[in-house]
C-alpha positions in Angstrom: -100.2 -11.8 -45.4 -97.4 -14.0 -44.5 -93.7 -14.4 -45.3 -91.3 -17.4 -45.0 -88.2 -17.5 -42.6 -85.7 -20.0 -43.7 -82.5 -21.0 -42.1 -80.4 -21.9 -44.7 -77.3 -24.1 -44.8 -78.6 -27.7 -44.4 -78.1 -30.5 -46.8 -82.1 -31.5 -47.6 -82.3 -35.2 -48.5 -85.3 -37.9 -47.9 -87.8 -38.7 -50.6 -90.9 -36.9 -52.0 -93.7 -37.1 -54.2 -94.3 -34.7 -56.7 -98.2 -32.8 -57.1 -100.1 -33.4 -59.6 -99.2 -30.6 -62.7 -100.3 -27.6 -62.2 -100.7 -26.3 -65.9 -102.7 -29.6 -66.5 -104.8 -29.3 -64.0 -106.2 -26.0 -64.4 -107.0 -26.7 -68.2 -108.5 -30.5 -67.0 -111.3 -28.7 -64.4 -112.0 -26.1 -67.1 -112.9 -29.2 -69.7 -116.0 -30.9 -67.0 -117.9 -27.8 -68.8 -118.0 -29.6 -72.1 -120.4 -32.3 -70.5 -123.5 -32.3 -68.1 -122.3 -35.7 -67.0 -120.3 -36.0 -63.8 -116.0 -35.6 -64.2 -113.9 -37.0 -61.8 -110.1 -35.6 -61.7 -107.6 -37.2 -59.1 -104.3 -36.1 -58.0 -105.3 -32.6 -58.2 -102.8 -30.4 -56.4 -103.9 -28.5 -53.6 -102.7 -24.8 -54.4 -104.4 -21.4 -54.9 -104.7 -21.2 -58.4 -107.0 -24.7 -58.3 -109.1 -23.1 -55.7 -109.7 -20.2 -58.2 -110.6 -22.0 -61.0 -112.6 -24.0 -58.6 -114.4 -21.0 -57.5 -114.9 -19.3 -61.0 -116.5 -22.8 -61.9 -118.2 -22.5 -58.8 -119.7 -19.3 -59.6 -121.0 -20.4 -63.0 -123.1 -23.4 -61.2 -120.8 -26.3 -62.0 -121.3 -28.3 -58.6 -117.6 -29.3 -57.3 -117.1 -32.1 -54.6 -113.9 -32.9 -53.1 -113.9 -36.9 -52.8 -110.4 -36.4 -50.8 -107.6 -34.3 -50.5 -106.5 -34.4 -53.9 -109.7 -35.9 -55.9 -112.8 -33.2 -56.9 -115.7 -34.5 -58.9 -117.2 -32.2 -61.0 -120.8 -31.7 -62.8 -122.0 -28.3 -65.0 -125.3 -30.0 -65.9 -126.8 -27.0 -63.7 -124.8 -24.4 -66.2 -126.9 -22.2 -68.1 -125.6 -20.0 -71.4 -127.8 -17.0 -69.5 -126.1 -17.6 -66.2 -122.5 -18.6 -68.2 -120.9 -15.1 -66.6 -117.2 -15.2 -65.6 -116.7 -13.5 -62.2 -114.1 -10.5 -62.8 -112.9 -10.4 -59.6 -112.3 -14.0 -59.3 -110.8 -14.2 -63.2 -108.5 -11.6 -62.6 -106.7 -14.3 -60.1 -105.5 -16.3 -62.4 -105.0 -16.1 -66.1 -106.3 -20.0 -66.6 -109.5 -18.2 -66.0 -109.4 -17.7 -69.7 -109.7 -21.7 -70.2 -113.1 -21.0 -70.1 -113.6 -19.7 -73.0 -113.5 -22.7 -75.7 -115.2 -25.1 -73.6 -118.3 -22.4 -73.1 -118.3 -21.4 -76.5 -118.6 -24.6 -77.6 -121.3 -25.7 -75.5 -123.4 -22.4 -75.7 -122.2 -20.6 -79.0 -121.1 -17.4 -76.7 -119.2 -16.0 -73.6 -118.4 -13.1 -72.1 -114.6 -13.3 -70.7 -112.8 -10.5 -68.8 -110.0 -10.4 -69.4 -107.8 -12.8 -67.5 -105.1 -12.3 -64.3 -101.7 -14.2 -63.6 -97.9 -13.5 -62.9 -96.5 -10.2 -64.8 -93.6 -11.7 -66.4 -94.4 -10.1 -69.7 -96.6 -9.8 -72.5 -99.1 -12.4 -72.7 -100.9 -12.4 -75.8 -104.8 -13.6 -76.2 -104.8 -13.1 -80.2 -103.5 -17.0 -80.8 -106.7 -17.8 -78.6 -109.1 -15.7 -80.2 -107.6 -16.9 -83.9 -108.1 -20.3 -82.8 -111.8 -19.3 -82.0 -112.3 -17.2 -85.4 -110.5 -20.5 -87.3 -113.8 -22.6 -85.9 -116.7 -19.9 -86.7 -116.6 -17.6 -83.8 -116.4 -14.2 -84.3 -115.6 -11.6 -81.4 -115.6 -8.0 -79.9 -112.7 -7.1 -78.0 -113.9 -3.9 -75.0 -113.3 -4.1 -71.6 -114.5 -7.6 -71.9 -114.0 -10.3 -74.7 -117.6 -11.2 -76.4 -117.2 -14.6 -78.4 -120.0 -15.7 -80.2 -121.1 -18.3 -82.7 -124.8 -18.3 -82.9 -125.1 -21.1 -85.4 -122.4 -23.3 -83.5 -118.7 -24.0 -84.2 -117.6 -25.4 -87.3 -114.5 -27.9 -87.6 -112.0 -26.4 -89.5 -108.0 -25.8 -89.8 -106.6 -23.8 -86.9 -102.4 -22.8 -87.3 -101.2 -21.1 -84.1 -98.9 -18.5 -85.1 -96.9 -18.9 -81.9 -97.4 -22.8 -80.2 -98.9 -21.2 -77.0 -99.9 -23.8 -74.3 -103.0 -22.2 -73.2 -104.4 -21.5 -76.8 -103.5 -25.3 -78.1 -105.9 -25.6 -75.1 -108.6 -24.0 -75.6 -108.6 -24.6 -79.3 -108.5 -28.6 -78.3 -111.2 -28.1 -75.7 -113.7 -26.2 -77.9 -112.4 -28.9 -80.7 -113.5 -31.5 -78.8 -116.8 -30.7 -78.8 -117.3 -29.8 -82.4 -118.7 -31.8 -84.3 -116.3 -32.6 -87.6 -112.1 -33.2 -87.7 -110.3 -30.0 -86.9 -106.3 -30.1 -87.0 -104.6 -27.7 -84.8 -101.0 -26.9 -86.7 -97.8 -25.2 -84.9 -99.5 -26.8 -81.6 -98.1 -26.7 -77.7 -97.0 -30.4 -77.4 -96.2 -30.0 -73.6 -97.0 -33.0 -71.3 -100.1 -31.0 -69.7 -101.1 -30.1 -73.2 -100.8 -34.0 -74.1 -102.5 -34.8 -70.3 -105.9 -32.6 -71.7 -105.9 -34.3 -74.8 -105.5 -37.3 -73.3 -108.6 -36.9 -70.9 -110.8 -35.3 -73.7 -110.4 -39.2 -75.3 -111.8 -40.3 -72.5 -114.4 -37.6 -72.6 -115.3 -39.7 -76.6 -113.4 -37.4 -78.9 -111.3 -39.0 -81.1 -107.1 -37.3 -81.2 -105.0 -38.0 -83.4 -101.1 -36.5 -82.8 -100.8 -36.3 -79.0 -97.5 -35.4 -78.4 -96.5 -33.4 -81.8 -97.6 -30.0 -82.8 -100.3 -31.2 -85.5 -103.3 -32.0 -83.4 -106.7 -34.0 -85.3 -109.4 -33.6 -83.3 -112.7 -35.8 -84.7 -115.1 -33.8 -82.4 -118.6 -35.1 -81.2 -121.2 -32.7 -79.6 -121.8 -36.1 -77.4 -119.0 -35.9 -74.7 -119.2 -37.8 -71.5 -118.3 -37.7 -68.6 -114.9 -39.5 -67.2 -112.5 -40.1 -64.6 -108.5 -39.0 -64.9 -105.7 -38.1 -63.0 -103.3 -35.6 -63.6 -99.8 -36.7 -64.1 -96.8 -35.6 -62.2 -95.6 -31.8 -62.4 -91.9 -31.9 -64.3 -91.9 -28.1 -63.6 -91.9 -29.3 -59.4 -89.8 -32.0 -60.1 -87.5 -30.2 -61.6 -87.7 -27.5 -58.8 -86.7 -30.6 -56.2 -83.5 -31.6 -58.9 -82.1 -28.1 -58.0 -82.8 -27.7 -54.4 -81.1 -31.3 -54.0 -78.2 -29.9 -56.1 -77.8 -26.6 -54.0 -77.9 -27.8 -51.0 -75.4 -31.0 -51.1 -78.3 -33.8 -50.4 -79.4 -36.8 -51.9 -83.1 -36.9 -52.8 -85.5 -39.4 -54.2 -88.4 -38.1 -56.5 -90.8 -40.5 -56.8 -93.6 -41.5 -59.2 -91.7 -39.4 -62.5 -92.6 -39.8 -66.3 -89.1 -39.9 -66.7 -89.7 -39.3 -70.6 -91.0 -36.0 -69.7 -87.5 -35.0 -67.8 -85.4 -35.7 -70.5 -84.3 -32.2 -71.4 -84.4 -30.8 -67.8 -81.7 -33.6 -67.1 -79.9 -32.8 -69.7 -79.6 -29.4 -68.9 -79.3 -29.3 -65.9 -76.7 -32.3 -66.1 -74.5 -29.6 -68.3 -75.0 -26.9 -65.5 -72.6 -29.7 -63.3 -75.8 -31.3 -61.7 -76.3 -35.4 -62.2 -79.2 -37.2 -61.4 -80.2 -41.0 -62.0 -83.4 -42.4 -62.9 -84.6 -45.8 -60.8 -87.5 -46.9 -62.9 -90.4 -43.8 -62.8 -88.2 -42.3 -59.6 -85.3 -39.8 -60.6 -82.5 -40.0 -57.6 -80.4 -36.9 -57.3 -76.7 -38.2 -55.5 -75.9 -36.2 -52.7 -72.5 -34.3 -52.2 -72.0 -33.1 -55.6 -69.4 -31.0 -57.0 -71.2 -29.0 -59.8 -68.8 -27.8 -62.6 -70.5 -25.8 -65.2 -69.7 -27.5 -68.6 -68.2 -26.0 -71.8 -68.9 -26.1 -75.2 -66.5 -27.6 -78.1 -64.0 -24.9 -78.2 -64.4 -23.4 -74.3 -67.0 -21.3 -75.0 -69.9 -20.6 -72.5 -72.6 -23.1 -72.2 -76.2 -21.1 -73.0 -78.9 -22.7 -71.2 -82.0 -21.2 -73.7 -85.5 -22.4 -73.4 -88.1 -22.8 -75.4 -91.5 -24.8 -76.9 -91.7 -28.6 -75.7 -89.6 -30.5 -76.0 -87.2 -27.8 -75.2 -85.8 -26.3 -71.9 -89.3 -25.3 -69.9 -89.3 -21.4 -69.5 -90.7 -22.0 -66.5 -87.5 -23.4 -65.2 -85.8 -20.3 -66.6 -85.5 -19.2 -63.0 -84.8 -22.2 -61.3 -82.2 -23.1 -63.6 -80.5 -18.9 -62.6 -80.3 -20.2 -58.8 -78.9 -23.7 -59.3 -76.0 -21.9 -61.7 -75.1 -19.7 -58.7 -73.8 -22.4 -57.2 -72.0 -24.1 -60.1 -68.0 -24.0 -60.9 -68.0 -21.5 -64.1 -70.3 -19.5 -66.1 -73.4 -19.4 -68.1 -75.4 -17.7 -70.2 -79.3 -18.0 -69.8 -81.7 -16.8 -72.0 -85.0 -17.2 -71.6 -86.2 -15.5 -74.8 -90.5 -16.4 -74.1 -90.8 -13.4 -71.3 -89.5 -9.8 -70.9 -90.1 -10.1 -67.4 -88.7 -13.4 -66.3 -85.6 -11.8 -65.3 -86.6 -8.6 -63.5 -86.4 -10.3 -59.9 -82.1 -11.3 -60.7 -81.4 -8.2 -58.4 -82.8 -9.8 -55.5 -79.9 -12.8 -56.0 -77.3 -10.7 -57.1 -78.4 -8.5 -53.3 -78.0 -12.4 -51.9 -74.3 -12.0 -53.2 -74.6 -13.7 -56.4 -72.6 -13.2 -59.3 -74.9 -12.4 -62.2 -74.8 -9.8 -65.0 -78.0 -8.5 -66.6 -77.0 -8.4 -69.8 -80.7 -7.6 -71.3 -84.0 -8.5 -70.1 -84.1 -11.8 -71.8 -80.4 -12.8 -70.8 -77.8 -13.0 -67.7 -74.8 -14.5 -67.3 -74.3 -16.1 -64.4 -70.7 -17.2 -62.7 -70.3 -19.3 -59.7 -70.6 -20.5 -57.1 -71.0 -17.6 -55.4 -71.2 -17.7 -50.8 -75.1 -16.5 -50.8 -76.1 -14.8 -47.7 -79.3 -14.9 -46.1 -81.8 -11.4 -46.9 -85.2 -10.5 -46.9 -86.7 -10.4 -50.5 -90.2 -10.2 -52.0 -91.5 -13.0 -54.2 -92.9 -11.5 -57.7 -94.1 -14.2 -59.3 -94.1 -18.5 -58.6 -91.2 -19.7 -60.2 -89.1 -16.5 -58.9 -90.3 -16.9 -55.8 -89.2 -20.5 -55.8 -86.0 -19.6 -57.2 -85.8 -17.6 -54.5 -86.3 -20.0 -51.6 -83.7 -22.3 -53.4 -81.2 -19.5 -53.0 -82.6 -18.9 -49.1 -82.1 -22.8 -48.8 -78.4 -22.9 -49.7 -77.4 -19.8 -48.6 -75.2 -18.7 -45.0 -77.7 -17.2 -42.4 -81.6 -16.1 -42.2 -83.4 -15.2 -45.4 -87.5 -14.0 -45.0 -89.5 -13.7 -48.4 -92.4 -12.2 -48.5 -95.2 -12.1 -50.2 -95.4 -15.9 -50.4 -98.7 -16.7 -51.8 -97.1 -16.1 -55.2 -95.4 -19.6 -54.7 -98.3 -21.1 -53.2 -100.0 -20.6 -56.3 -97.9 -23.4 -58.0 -96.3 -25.3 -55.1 -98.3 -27.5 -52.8 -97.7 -27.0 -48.7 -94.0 -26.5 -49.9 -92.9 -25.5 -46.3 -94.0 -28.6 -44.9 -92.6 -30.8 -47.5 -89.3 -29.3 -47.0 -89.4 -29.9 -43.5 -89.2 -32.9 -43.6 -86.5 -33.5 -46.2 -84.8 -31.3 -43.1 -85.1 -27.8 -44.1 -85.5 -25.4 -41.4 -88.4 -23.3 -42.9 -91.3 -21.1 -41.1 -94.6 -19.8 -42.4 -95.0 -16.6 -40.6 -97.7 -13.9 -40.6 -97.3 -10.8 -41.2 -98.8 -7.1 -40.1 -100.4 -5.7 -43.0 -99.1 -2.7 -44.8 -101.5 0.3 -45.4 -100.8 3.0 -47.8 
């Protein structure tokens, strides 16, 4: 176990470049099943949850190869449908683990899936998934594990998510892909990972019509090939840098952007008092800032409310909480995807933040408030990151635990902070028995 001590207080500025998405990657390593051939995927971020989707493919007999730091090549010519068993222990990690599924029904015509892990931030439904799967032939048993099976093979067909969820607009394109036939996904994720997956599956010869918008066409071929692609930037990171810069008073440089993918973020995050410049792909946060919380026509309360792409991420739901601490005024933010989101605001309110939990989808936050350093537990990535914003700006020593939540979605951020000046340990920890 380890923790992280922070000194807080210090204006962080320098420059720094963002991983490679997280959410894109996961889905990306999950898609070298479609093939035998070789897959190579670059700018693949170092952190937890890509060493357990690593190991799960691992475990099925894909070989993986790291070519360098942050490139893995990839082959599952050696995967077998007898031997296609997801490890339980290793799938109840991460809840990407589930990824799986498409890609190995497509290939084999069944799977076995446990049911998958990740961050408790609510309920996290598997029926758009398993509709997708039914839409395309499949029909499934739902015990202790998931059976999928489509004896004859997968049929192209019309698939209509009744919710756009990211990860089932994933797996429906993945097991698309490699159906023979044009399938159209409707009421599809559009999110830049989900557009980086279709993307590569092009490469990988299926032909995708719609990247980008929620109707998907997908002319499948049971002929994919391998390919070589690398994941784009992570917005969710970047955005995580826009904040810190904004809470702590320095200027920072974010290189090597899609700055069409920030576009929202900005403009949030613009009406929360923050400003920020883009410098062809780098976006430039000015230091010294004085952030005013804007107001709607009429004064009323600004609501910062997120949403499918290309609205507000709900993955910045938290990170958007800890920069409005330390904004002039108030605002209301809902993040209406998760129940759960907001269960860790009573570790920032015991910072000294001014926050009332109106619900468990919405708090309204007044600032700035004078944060003082505490020792907190980290329940999920983006709360724990929220988190170490708060530790970052506020007066005194903060230590938050239970750290490998955020390593989970944020590359060596310690080091990375050093050296844009932030005065940050990693720290072990005695374990705790019970």
């Amino acid at each position: 176990m380890e923790k992280f001590v922070i000194d807080g207080g210090i204006a962080l500025a320098g420059t720094v470049v963002p991983a490679g998405n997280k959410n894109a990657a996961l889905p990306l390593l999950a898609a070298s099943v479609l093939t035998e051939d070789e897959v190579v995927v670059r700018n693949v971020p170092k952190i937890k949850d890509v060493g357990a989707m690593l190991a799960i493919l691992e475990a099925l007999g894909v070989r993986v190869t790291w070519l360098s730091d942050h490139e893995v090549a990839l082959c599952a010519a050696d995967v077998s449908p007898d031997e296609a068993v997801i490890d339980r222990d290793l799938s109840e990690r991460i809840r990407a683990s589930f990824l799986l599924a498409g890609p190995l029904l497509a290939r084999f015509g069944r799977v076995r899936m446990p049911p998958p892990g990740g961050d408790v931030i609510g309920r996290r439904r598997l029926d758009p998934h398993l509709d997708a799967f039914a839409a395309l032939g499949a029909t499934f048993e739902h015990g202790r594990d998931i059976e999928l099976r489509a004896p004859r093979g997968l049929r192209a067909g019309d698939v209509f998510m009744d919710e756009p969820s990211v990860m089932a607009t994933e797996n429906a394109l993945l097991a698309a892909a490699r159906t023979p036939g044009s399938t159209v996904i409707g009421n599809a994720a559009s999110e830049p990972h989900v557009q980086d997956v279709a993307r590569m599956l092009v490469k990988m010869g299926a032909d995708i019509q719609g990247i980008g918008s929620n109707v998907l066409t997908v002319n499948g071929t049971a002929d994919l090939h391998g390919c070589d692609h690398t994941v784009g930037p992570d917005h969710i990171e970047i955005g995580s840098f826009m904040a810190l810069a904004g809470v702590t008073g320095g200027e920072l440089r974010i290189r090597d952007t899609i700055p069409g993918d920030l576009r929202m973020i900005r403009l949030v995050f613009e009406r929360l008092g923050l400003r920020s410049e883009i410098d062809g792909a780098d976006v430039v946060v000015p230091g010294g800032q004085d952030l005013v919380v804007a107001r709607d026509v009429g004064e009323h309360k600004i609501k910062v409310q997120d949403g499918p792409w290309p609205a507000f991420p709900a993955d910045l739901t938290s990170i958007a909480v800890a920069l409005a601490t330390q904004c002039s005024g108030t605002a209301l933010i809902h993040e209406w995807m998760f129940e759960n989101r907001m269960f860790w605001i009573d570790k920032l309110v015991f910072m000294g933040a001014d926050i009332t939990y109106c619900d468990p989808h919405r708090v309204i936050v007044t600032g700035p408030s004078r944060l003082r350093g505490q020792r907190v537990e980290s329940p999920d990535i983006r709360a724990g990151m929220a988190m170490l914003i708060a530790a970052l700006c506020a007066e005194g020593r903060s230590e938050i635990g239970n750290i490998r939540q955020i390593d989970r979605g944020y590359e060596r951020i310690d080091e990375r902070l050093r050296e844009l000046g932030a005065r940050i340990e990693r720290v072990a920890t005695e374990p705790v028995y019970s």
